[in-house]
DRENKE-403643 format. One record per residue: residue in three letters; x, y, z of N, C-alpha, C, O, CB in turn. Coordinates in steps of 0.02 Angstrom, whole numbers, plus 50000, padded with zeros to 5 digits. Glycine has a CB too. Layout:
N
ALAXYZXYZXYZXYZXYZ ...
END
This chain:
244
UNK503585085049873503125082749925502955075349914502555075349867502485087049926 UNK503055069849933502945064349953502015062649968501735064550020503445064050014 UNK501645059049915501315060149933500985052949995501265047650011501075063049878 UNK500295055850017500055050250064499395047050030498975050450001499875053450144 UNK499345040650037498705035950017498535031250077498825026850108498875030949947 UNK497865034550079497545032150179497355025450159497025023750111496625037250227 UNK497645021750208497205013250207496845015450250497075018250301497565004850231 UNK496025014350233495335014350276494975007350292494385006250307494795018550235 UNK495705001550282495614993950302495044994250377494544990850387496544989950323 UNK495314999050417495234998250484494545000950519494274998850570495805001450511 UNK494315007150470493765011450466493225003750455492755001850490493825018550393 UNK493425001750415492974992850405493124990550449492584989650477493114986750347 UNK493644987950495493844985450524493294986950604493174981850637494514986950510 UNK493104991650621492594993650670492014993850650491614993050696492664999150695 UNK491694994950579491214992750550490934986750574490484986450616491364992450493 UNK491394979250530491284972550557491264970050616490984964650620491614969450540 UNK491534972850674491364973050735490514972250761490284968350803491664979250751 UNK490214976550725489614974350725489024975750691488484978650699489504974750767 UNK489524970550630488934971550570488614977950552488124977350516488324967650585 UNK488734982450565488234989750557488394991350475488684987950432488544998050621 UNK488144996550473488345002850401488945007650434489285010750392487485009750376 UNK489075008550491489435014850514490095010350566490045005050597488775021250567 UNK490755015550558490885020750511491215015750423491465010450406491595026850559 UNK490955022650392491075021150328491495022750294491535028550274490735022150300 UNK491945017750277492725018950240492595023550197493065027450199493095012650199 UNK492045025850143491885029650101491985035250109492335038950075491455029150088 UNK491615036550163491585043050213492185043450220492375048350188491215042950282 UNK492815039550259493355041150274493675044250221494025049250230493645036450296 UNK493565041250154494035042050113493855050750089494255054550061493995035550054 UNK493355051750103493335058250071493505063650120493665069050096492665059450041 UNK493495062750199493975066650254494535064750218494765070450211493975064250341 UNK494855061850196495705060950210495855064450138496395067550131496095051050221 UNK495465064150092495445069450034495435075550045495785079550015494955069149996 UNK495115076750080495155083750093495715084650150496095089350159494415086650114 UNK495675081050172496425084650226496975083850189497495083450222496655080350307 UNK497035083450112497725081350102498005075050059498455075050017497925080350163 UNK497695070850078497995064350066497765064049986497325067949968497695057750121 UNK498105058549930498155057849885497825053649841497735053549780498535057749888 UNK497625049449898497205044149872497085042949940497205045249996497485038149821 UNK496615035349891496565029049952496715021549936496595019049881495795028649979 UNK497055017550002497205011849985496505007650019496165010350063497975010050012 UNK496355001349994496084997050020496314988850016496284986049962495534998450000 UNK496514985950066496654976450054495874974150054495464975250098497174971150137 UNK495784971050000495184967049992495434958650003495464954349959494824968849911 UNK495574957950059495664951950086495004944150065494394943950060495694954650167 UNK495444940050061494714933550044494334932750099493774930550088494934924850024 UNK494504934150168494234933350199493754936050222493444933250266494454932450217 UNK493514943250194493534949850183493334950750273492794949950301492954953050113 UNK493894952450295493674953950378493604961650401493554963650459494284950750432 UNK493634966150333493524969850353493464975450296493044979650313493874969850400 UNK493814977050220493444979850182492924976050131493294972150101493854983350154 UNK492414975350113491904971350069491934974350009492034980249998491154971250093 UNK491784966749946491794971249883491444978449874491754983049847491504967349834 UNK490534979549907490534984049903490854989849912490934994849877490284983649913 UNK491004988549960491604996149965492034998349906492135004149888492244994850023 UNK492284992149877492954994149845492374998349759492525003549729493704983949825 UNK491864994649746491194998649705491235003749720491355007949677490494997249715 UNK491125005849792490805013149803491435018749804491405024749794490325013449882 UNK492125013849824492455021149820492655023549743492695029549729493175021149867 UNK492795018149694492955018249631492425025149587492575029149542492825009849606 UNK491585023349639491365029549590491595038649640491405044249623490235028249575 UNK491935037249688492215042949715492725047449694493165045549655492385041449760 UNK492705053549716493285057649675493625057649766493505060249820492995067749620 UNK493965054049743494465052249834495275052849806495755054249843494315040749881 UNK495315051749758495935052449718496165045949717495795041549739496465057249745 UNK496915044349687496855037249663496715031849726496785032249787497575035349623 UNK496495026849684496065022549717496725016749698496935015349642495135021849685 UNK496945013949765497275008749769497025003049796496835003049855497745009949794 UNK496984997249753496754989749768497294987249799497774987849762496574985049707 UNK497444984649852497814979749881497454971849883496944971149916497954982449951 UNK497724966649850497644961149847497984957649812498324959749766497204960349840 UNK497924948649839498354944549813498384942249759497884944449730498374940749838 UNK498824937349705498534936249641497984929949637498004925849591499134934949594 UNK497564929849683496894925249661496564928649607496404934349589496314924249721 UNK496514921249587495744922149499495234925649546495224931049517495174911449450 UNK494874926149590494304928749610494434933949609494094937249569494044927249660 UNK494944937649647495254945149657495524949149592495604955249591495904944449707 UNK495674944349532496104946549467495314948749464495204954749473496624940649401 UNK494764944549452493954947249420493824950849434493664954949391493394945049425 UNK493764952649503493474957449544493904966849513493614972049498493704954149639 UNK494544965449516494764970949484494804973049394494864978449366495364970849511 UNK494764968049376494714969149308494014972149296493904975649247494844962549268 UNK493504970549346492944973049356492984979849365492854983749319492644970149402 UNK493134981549417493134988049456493484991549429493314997349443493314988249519 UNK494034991549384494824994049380494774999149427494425004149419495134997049305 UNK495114998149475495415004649514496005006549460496245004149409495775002749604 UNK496095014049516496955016649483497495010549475497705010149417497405022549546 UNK497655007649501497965006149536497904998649592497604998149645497975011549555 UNK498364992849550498324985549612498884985849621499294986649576498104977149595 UNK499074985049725499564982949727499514974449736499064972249773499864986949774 UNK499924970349706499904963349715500304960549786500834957549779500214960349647 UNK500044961549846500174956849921500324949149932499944945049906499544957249961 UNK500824947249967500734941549991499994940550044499824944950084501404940250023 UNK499724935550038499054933950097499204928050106499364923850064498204934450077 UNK499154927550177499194920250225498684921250268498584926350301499904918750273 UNK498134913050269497524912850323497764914150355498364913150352497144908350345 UNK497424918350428497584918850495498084922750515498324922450571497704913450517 UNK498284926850469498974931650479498624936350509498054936650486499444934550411 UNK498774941850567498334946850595498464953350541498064957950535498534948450680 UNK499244952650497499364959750442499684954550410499804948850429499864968350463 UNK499824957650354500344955450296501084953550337501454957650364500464962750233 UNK501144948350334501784946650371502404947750335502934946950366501784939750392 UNK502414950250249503144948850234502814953150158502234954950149503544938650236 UNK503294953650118503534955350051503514948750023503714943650051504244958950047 UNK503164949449938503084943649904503804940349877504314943649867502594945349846 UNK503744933849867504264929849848504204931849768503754929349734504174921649870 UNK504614935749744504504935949666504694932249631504424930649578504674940149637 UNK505424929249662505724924749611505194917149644504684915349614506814924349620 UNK505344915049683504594911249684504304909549662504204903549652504234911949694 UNK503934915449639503134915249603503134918549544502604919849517502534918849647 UNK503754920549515503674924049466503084923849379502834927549338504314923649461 UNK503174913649405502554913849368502014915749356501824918349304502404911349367 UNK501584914249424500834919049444500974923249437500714926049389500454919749504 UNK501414926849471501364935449467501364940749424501094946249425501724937749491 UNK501964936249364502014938449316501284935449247501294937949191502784936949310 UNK500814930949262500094930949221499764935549249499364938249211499644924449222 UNK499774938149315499284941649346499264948049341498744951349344499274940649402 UNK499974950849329500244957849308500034959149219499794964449197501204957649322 UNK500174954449188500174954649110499184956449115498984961749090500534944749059 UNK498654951149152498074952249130497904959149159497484962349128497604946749146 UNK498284963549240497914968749264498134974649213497794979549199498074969949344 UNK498864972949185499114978049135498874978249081498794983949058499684977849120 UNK498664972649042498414972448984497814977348967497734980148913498254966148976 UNK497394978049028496604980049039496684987549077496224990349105496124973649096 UNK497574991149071497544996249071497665000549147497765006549149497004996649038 UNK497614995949211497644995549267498564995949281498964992549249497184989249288 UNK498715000649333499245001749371499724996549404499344994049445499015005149412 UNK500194994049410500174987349458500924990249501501404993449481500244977649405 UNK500744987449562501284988249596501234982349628500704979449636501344994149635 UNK501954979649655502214974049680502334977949758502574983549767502914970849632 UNK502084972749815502404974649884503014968749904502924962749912501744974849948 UNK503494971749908504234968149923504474969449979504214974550000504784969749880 UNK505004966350031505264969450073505994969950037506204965649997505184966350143 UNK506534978750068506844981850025507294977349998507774980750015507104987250048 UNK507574972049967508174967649971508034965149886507674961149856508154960750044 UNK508794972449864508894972049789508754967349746508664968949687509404972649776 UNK508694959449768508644954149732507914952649708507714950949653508934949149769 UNK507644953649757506804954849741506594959449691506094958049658506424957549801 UNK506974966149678506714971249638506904969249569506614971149518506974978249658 UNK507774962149573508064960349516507524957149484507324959249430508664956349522 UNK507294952949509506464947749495505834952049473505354949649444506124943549578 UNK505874956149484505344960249474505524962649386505164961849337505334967049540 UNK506174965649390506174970849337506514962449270506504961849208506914980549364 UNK506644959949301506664951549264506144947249238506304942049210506894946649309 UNK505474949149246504934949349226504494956149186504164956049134504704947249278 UNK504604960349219504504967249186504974971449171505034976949199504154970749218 UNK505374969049121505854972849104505784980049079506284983749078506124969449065 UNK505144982449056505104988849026504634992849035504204994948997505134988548971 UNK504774994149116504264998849140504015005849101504415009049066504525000749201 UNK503175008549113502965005749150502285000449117501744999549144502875010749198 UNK502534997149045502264993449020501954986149059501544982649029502664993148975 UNK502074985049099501834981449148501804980049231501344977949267501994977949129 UNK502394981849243502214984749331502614991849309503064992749268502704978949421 UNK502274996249350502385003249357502845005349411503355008849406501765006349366 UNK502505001849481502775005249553503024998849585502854992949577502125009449607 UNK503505001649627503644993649681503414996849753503545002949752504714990049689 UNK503114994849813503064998449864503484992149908503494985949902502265001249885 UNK503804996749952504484994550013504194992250053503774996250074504954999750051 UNK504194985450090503794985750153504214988450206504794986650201503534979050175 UNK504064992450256504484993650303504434992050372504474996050418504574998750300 UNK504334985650376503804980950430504724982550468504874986450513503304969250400 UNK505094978950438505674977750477506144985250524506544984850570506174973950416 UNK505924990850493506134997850497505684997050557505914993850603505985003950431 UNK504895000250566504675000450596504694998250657504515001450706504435000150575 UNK505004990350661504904984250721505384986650764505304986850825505064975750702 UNK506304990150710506544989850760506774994650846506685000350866506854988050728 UNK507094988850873507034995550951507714998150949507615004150955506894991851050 UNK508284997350945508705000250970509025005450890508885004650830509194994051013 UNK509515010850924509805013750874510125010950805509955012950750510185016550902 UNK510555006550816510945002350763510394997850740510384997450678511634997850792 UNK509864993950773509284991750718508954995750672508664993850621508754989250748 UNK509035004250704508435007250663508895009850610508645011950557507905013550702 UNK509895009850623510025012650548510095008050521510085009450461510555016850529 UNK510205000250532510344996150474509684992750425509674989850371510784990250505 UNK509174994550471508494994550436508665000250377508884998250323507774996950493 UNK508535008350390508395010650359508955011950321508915017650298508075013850378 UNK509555008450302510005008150263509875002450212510045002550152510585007750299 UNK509514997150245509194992250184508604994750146508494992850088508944985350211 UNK508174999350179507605003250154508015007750104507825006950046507155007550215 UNK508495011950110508765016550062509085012050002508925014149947509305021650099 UNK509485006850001509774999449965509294996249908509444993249856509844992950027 UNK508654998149937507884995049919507765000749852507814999949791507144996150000 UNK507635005749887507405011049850507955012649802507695016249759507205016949893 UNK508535011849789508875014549755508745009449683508665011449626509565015449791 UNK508765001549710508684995649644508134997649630508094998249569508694987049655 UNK507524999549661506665002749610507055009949575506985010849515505655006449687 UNK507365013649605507315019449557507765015649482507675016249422507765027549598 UNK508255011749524508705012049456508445006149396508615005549337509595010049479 UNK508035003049431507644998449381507125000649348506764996849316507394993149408 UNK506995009449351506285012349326505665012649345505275015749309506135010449284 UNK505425009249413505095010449440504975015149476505445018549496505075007749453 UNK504095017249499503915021849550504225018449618504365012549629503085022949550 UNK504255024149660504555022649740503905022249773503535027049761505085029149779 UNK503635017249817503115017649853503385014749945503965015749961502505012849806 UNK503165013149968503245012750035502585010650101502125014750107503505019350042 UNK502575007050127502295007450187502375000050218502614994950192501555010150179 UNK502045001250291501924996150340502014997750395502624998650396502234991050335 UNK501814998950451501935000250510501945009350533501925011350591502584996350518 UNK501995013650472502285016650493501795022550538501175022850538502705017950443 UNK502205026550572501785032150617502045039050610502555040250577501815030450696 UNK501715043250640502145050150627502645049050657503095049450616501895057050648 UNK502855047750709503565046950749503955041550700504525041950723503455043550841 UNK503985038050661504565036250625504435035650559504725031250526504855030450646 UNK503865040850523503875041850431504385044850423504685042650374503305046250389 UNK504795051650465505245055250410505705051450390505535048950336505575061250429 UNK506355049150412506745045450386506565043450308506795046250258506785040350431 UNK506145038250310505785034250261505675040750204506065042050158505015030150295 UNK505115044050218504815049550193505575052350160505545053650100504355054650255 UNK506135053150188506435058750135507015054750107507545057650093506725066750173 UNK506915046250095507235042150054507495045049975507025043649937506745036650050 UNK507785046849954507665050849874507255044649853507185038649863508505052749813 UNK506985050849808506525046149756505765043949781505325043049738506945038849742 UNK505635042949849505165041749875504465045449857504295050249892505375042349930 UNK504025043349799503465046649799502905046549830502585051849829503345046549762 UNK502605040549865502045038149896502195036249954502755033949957501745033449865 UNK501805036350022501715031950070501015029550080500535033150067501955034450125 UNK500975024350099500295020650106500155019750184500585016150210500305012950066 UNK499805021450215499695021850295499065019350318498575022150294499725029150321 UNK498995015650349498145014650392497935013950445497505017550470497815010450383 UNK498265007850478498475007750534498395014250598497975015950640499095006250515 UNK499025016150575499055020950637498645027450625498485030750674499825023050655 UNK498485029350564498265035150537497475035250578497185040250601498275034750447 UNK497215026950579496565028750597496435025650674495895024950701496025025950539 UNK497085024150700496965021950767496785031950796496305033950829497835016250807 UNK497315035550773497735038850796496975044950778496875050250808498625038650760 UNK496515042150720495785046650722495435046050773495095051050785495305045250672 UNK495345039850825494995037550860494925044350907494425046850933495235030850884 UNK495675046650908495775050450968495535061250955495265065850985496775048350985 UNK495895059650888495935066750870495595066550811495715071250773496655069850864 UNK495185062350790494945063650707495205064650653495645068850648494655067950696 UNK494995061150599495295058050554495355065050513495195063450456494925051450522 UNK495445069550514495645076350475496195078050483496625079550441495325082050488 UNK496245077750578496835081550615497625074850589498205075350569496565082050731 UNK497165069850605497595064150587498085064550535498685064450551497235059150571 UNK497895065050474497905064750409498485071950404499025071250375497065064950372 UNK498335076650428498555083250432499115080750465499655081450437498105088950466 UNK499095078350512499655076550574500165072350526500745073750514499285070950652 UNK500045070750518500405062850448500805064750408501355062350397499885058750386 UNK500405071650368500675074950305501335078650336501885077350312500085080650265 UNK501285083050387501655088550426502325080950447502895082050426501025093650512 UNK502225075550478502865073050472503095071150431503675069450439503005069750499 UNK502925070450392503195068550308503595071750270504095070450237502725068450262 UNK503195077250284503515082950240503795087650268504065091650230503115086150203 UNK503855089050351503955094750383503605100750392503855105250426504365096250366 
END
């Protein structure tokens, strides 16, 4: 079974709308626990437009199951989690003014930062996962810095922004033939399989029955898709395409 970890980015995301207390990602996180889901993800963005440090406090003292930090490698954000330790940081690219994460991090790039930022979240005992889009060379950079999992990054998660986007038949297999290409360099480099971006019940399975695939990370649609039917049925709805 593949499991699911709810981003409740968005549950904030109507929050800040207008300033209120309600609805409360907290709250969310413990519906989506009980319907199922495995955890929870949160992006603690600098801008914070929509989950606040408090939050990421209040779910840490929750039994919501693992608790995933999404954020970039800023010194403010390294504090903030070395603080909190969640389960679990995934390390994001962030660009001002981006409406989502536009891309998978440059590892070879940045391997510098990424690789101080991984050594201090690992050192202090914390989970780390890298978000990449699937393209073997990136995972080479990864496991080229962390050669000996899961002593310093543990998981890689797939972005599947490009899977998701596309429209026609031959876009959606040569996507999810680079998504399977992806997943095969994390398994064979020792990493956990993780996954998300875009995705919805109408196009998780594919993804979902990648071998090796242990996690998906969802928010987006999971909680547009509560608006309508509630975030239980949602969550339920999510798991059932995933898994069948």
């Amino acid at each position: 079974m593949v499991r699911l970890s709810v981003n409740v980015d968005h549950v904030a995301t109507l929050r800040q709308a207008r300033r209120t207390t309600y609805p409360d990602p907290v709250a969310a996180a413990r519906i989506a626990r009980a319907a199922g889901a495995s955890g929870v993800t949160v992006h603690l963005r600098g801008d914070r437009r929509h989950i606040q440090d408090d939050d990421v406090a209040r779910l840490r003292g929750e039994d919501a199951g693992k608790l995933n930090l999404e954020m970039s490698a800023a010194d403010e954000m390294l504090r903030i989690a070395l603080r909190v330790r969640p389960d679990q940081v995934t390390l994001v690219p962030e660009n001002p003014g981006e409406v989502t994460t536009e891309g998978g991090l440059d590892v070879a790039g940045q391997a510098g930062r990424l690789g101080e930022a991984v050594r201090r979240l690992a050192g202090d005992g914390i989970e780390v996962s890298l978000f990449v889009d699937p393209d073997p060379r990136q995972i080479a950079a990864i496991a080229a810095f962390a050669p000996h999992p899961p002593a310093l990054v543990a998981g890689v998660e797939l972005n599947t922004d490009a899977y998701t986007r596309a429209k026609d038949s031959e876009s959606v297999h040569r996507e999810l033939r680079a998504a399977a290409e992806g997943a095969s360099a994390v398994r064979d480099a020792g990493f956990h399989l993780y996954a998300g971006h875009g995705l919805t019940p109408e196009n998780v399975g594919p993804i979902a029955r990648i071998a090796g695939m242990e996690e998906l990370n969802i928010g987006h649609a999971l909680v547009s898709r509560a608006v309508l039917i509630g975030l239980d049925a949602a969550v339920r709805e999510m798991l059932r395409a995933m898994n069948g």
